[in-house]
N, C-alpha and C positions, 0 to 999 in steps of 0.2 A: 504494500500500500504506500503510496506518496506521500511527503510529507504536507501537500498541500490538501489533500482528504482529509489525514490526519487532522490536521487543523481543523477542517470544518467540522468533523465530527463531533471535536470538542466546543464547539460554538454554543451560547446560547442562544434561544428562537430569536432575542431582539438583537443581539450582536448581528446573527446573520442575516437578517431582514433590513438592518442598518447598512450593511456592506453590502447585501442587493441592491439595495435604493442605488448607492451611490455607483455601481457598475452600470443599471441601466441609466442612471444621466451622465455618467460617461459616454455609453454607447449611441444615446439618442443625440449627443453633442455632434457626434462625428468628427472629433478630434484627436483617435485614437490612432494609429495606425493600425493595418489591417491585421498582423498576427498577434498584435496585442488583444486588437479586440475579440479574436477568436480564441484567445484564452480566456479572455476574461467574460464572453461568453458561455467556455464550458463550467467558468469555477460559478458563472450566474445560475448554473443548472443545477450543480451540484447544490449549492447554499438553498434553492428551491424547492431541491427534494426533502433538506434537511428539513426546514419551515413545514412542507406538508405534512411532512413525517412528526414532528413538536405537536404539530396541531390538531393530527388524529389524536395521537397519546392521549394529549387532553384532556378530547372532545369525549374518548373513551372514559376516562377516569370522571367525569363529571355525571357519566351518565351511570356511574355505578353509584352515585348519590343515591339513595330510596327515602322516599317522600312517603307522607299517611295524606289523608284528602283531603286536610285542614293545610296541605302545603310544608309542612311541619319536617323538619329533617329527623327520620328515623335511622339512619342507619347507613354507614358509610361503609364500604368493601373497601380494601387496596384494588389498584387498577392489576391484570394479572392477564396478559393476552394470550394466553393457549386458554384461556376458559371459553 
């Protein structure tokens, strides 16, 4: 694994959401040269997947919240994804 992966992986969701921002208004500037930007293209993909990837977990571990019909929190699970 690269040590540029590597990095991303260890990102958190707002570091690498932070540092997408700022690739695609580089890329949309057009001031990049072209193998720049097609790196800096793939690490936008990369950082992308990560952010989807944060935000399923999430979107998962919220929905294991259990509510009674008064709205009321009864009961929180850890999030555990082979269940």
């Amino acid at each position: 694994m690269s040590k540029a992966v590597e990095k991303i992986d260890q990102l958190s969701f707002e570091d690498a959401l932070g540092e997408l921002e700022g690739i695609v208004k580089s890329l949309e500037s057009g001031s990049t040269p072209l193998e720049q930007s097609i790196a800096a293209y793939e690490r936008g993909m990369r950082l992308k997947q990560l952010c989807e990837s944060k935000l399923s977990e999430a979107r998962l571990r919220v929905e294991k919240i259990a509510l009674d019909s008064n709205g009321a929190v009864t009961g929180v699970s850890p999030f555990n994804p082979d269940q």
